[in-house]
C-alpha positions as CSV (number, residue, x, y, z in Angstrom):
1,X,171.0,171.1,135.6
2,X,169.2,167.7,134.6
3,X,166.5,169.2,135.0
4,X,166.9,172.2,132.5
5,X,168.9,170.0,130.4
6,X,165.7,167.6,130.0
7,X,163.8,170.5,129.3
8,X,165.7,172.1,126.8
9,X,165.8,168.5,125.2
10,X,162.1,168.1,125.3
11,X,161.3,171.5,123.7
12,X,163.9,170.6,121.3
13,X,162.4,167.6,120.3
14,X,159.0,169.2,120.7
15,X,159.8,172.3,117.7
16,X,161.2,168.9,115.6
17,X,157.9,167.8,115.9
18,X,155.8,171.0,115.5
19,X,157.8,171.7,112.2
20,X,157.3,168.0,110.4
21,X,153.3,168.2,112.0
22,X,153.4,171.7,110.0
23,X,154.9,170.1,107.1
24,X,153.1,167.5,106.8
25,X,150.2,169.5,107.0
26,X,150.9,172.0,104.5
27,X,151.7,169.1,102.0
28,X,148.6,167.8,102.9
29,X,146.6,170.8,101.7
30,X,149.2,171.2,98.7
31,X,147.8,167.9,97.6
32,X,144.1,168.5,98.4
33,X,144.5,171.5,96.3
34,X,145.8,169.7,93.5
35,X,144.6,166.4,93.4
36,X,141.7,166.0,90.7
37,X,138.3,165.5,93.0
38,X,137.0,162.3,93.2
39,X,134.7,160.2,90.8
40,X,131.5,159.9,92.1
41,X,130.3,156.2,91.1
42,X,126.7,155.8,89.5
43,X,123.8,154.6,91.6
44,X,122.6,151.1,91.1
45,X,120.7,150.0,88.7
46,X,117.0,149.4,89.5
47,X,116.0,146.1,90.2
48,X,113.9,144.2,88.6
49,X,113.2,142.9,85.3
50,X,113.2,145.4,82.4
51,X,109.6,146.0,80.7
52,X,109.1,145.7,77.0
53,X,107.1,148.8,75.5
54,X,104.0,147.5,73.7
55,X,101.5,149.6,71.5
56,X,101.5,153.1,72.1
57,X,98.7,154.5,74.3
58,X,96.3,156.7,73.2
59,X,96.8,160.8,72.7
60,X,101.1,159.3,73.9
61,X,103.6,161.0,71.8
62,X,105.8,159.4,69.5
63,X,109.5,158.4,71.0
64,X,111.8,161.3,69.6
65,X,113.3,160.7,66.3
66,X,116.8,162.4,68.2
67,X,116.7,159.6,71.2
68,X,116.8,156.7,68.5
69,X,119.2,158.4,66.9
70,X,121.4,159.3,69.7
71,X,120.5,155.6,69.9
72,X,122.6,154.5,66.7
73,X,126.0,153.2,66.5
74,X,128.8,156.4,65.8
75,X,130.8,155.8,63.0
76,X,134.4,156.3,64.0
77,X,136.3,156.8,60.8
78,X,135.7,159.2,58.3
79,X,137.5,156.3,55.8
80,X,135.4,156.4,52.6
81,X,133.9,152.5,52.8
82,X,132.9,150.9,49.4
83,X,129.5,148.9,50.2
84,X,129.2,145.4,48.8
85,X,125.7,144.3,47.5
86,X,123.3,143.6,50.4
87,X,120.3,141.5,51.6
88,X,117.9,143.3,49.9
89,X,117.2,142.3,46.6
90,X,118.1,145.4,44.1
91,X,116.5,145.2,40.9
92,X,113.5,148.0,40.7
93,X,115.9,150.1,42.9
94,X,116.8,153.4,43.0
95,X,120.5,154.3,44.3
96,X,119.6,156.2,47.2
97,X,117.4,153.0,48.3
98,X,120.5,150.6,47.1
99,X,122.7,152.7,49.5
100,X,120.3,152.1,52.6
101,X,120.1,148.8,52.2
102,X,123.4,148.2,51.7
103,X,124.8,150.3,54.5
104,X,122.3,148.3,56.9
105,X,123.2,144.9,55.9
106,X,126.7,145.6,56.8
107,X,126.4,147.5,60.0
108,X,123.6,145.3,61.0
109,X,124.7,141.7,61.0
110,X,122.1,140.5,62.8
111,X,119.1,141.5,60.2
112,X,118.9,138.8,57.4
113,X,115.9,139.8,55.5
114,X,115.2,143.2,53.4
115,X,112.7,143.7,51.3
116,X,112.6,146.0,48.3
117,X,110.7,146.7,45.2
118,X,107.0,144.8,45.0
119,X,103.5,145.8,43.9
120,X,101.8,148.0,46.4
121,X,99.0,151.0,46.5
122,X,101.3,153.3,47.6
123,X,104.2,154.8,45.4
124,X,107.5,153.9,47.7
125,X,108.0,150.4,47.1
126,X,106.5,149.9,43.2
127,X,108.9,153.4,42.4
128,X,111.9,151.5,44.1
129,X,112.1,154.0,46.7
130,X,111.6,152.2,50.1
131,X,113.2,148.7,51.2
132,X,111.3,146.9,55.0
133,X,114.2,145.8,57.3
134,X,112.6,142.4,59.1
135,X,113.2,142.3,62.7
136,X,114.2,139.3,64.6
137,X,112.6,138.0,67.6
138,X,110.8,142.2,67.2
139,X,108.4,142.0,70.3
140,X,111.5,141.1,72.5
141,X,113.3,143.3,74.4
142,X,116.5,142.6,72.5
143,X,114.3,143.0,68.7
144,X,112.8,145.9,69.8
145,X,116.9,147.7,70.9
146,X,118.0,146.8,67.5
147,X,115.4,148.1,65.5
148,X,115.8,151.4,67.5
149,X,119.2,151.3,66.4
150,X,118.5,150.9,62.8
151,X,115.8,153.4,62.5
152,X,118.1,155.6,64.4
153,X,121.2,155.1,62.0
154,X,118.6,156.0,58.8
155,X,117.3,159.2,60.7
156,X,120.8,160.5,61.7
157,X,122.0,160.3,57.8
158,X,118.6,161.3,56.6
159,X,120.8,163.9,54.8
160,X,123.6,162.1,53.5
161,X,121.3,158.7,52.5
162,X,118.3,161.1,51.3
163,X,115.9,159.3,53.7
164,X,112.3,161.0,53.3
165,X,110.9,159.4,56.3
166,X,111.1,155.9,58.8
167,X,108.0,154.0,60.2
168,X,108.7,151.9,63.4
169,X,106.2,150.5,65.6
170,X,103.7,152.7,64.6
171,X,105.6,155.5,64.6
172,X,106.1,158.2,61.7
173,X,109.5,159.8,61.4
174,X,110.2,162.1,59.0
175,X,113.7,162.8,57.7
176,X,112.9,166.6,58.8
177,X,110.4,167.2,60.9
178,X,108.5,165.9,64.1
179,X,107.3,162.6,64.6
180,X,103.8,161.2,64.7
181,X,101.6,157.9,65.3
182,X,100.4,156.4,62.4
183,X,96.9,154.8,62.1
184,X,96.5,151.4,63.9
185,X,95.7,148.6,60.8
186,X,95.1,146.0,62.7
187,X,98.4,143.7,62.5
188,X,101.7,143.8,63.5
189,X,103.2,143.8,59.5
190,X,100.6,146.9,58.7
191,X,101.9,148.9,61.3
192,X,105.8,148.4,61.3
193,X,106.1,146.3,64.7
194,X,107.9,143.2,63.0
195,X,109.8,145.6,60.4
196,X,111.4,149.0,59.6
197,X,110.1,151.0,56.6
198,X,112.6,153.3,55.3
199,X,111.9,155.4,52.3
200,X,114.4,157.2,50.4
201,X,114.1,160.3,47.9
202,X,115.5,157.7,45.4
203,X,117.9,159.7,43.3
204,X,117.4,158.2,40.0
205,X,117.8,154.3,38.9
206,X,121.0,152.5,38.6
207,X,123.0,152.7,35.3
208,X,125.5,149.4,36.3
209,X,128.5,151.5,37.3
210,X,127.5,153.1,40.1
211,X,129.6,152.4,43.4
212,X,128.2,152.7,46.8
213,X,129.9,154.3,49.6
214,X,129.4,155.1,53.3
């Protein structure tokens, strides 16, 4: 009779067990059904230090106008913003130029220099229609970011701004359209390194009342 009783005891105990084993289990897969997968963490970075793009190579395409502008900072208001006057000096100014400039010195704190209206063989800046953003410390990698990010905030509201085209290191961006190299002049101020050109469809010159918004 001990005997049987410590064997009924023991296969007692043993279906207790069997039945929290089997619900543990079953909770178990409940969860693993349920539970959002995990995050798989990045790989490492690449070691090493980064390496600043030069001039392009010959017969290289362009960087695509969408990368700098996927590049640009996203606005994240739709809050009408009433521009004060800028860096760039306005008079000879048309008001879609006026805009640009204005819009960049206040999203870019960094520039300090914009250039506007002056004598030149070609129409854009003598017609008011183009301003050159100056680039600090451009051949850095740092110069180099932010003037990506500038040309990139002028080619995403081409539209909006009525930007015609952007040069950038040497590159040709069109409002609409796709990008090209532009001849090599011999210095860094002829072909864009140090600066940004950005010209604008212009949209008529400035009466005194206008108000600039972005």
């Amino acid at each position: 009779m001990p005997f049987v009783g410590k064997a009924l005891l023991a296969n007692g105990r043993g279906r207790w067990l069997a039945l929290a084993v089997s619900i543990l289990v079953s909770a178990g897969l409940f969860y693993a059904q349920t539970a959002a997968p995990p995050v798989a963490s990045p790989p490492p970075a690449p070691s090493g230090q980064p390496v600043v793009p030069g001039p392009p190579p010959p017969g290289s395409p362009p960087p695509a106008a969408a990368l700098m502008a996927a590049s640009a900072p996203v606005a994240t208001t739709a809050t009408p913003f009433e521009l004060p006057p800028g860096l760039a000096p306005e008079g000879g100014l048309q008001v879609n130029t006026i805009r640009v400039a204005r819009a960049i010195s206040v999203l870019f704190p960094e520039i300090t220099t914009i250039g506007g209206y002056r004598q030149d063989p070609l129409r854009w800046h003598p017609e008011g229609l183009a301003i050159d953003v100056m680039i600090p410390n451009h051949g850095s990698e740092e110069g180099i970011e932010l003037g990506n990010q500038i040309a990139g905030m002028a080619l995403a509201n081409a539209k909006r701004w009525g930007v015609i085209h952007v040069i950038w290191r040497q590159g040709f961006y069109p409002g609409v359209g796709a990008p090209s190299w532009t001849a090599d002049y011999g210095n860094e101020t002829a072909n864009h390194f140090d600066h940004i050109h950005i010209a604008t469809t212009g949209g008529g010159y400035p009466t005194g009342s206008e108000k600039y918004f972005i």
